[in-house]
C-alpha positions in Angstrom: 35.9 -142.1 -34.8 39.6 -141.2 -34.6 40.7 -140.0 -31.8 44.2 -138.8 -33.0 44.9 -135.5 -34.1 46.4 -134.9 -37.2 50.3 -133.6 -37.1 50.7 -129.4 -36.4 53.2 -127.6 -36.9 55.9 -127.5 -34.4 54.9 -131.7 -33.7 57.2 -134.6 -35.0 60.6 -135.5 -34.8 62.1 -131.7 -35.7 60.2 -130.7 -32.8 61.3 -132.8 -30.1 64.8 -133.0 -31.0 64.2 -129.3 -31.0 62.8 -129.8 -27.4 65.8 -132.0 -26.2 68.3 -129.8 -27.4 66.5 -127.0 -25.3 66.2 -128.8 -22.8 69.9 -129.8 -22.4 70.6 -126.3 -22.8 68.6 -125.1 -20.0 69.9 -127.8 -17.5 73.5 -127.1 -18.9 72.5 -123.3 -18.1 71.0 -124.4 -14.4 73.8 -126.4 -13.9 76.4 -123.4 -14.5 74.1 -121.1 -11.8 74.1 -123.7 -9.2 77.5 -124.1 -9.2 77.9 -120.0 -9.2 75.8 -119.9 -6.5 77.2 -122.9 -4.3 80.5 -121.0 -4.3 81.5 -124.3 -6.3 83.5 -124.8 -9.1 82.6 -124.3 -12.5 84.5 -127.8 -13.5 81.6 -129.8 -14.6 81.3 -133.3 -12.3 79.7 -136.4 -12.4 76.8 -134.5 -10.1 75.9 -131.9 -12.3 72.4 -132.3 -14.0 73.6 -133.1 -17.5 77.0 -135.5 -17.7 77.1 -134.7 -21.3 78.4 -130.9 -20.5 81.3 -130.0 -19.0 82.8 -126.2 -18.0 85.7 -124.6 -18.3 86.8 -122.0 -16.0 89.0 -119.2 -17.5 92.6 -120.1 -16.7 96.2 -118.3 -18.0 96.1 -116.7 -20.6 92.8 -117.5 -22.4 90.2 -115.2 -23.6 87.9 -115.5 -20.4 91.3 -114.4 -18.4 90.0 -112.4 -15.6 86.8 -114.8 -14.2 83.4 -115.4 -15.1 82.8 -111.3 -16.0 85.3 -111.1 -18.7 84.1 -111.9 -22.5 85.9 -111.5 -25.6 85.0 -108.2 -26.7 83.5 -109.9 -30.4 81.5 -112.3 -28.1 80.1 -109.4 -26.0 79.6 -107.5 -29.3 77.8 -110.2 -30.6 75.4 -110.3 -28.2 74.5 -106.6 -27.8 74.5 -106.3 -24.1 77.8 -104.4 -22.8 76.9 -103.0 -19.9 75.7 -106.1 -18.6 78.2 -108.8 -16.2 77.3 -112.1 -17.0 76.2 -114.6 -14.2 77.8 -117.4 -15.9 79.6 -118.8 -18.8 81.3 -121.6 -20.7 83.4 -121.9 -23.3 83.0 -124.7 -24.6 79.7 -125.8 -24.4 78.3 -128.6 -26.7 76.9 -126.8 -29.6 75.2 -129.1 -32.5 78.6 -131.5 -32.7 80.8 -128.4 -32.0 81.6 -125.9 -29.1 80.4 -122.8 -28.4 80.2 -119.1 -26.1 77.7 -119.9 -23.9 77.0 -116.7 -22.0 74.2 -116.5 -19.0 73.1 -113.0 -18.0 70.3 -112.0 -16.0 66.9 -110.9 -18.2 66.7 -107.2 -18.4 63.0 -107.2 -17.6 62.2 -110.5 -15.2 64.6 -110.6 -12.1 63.3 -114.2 -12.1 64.5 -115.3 -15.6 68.2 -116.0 -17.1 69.4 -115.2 -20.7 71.2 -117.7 -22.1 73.1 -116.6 -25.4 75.0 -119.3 -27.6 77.6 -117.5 -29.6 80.0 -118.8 -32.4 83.8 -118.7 -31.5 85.1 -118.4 -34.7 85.4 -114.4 -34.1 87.9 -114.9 -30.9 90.0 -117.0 -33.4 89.4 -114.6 -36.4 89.9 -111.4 -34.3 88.9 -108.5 -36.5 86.4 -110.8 -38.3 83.5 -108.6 -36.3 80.7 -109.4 -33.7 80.3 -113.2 -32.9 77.4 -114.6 -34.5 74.6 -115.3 -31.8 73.5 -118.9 -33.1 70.7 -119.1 -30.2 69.0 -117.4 -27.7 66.6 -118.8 -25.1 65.1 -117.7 -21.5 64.8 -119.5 -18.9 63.5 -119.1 -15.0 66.1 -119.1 -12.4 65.8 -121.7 -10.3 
């Protein structure tokens, strides 16, 4: 007898770095609302859960001028949700060897659950090029 499955879809290495990469996300996205919440800053420090991320707050004249609620309007278009202030974002977060929009807003139909949306910057430095491209999007519960 073998007491081994044989490999399913959504097993083997695609899978778990799949896994990780969520995984970092959702720390990097619990990480953002702790600090939010703390009244802390949104500088990522040696105490935050993942060391790997760090996050910029909006300074001068950058697109995120104005504070966590401000997007840039082909970021906020990409994601489809205007009416909506985000609780958190960054950036520049760690994106598959690049950076990227990471915007956190609360889920329209769990109070209990975040909306993390990953977005492509190229339309902030292609303005006109249209809505950003929304590379991911997961859920996660607040914590």
């Amino acid at each position: 007898m073998n007491d081994s499955a044989p490999p399913t879809a959504g097993s083997g290495p695609e899978a778990s770095n799949s896994a990780q990469a969520g995984s970092a996300l959702e720390k990097h996205v619990q990480g953002l609302l702790a600090k939010r919440e703390s009244g802390g800053s949104s500088e990522g420090t040696g105490n935050s859960p993942s060391r790997d991320f760090k996050t910029k707050e909006s300074q001068g004249n950058t697109p995120l001028a104005g504070g966590t609620t401000s997007l840039p309007s082909c970021v906020r278009a990409g994601i489809g949700r205007t009416g909506t202030p985000p609780l958190a974002i960054d950036q520049h977060a760690p994106y598959k060897g690049g950076t990227a929009f990471l915007v956190v807003l609360p889920n329209e139909d769990d109070p209990k659950r975040v909306d993390a949306y990953v977005v492509d910057p190229s339309c902030v430095r292609n303005e006109g090029s249209g809505p950003g491209e929304v590379l991911t999007r997961h859920s996660y519960i607040r914590r």
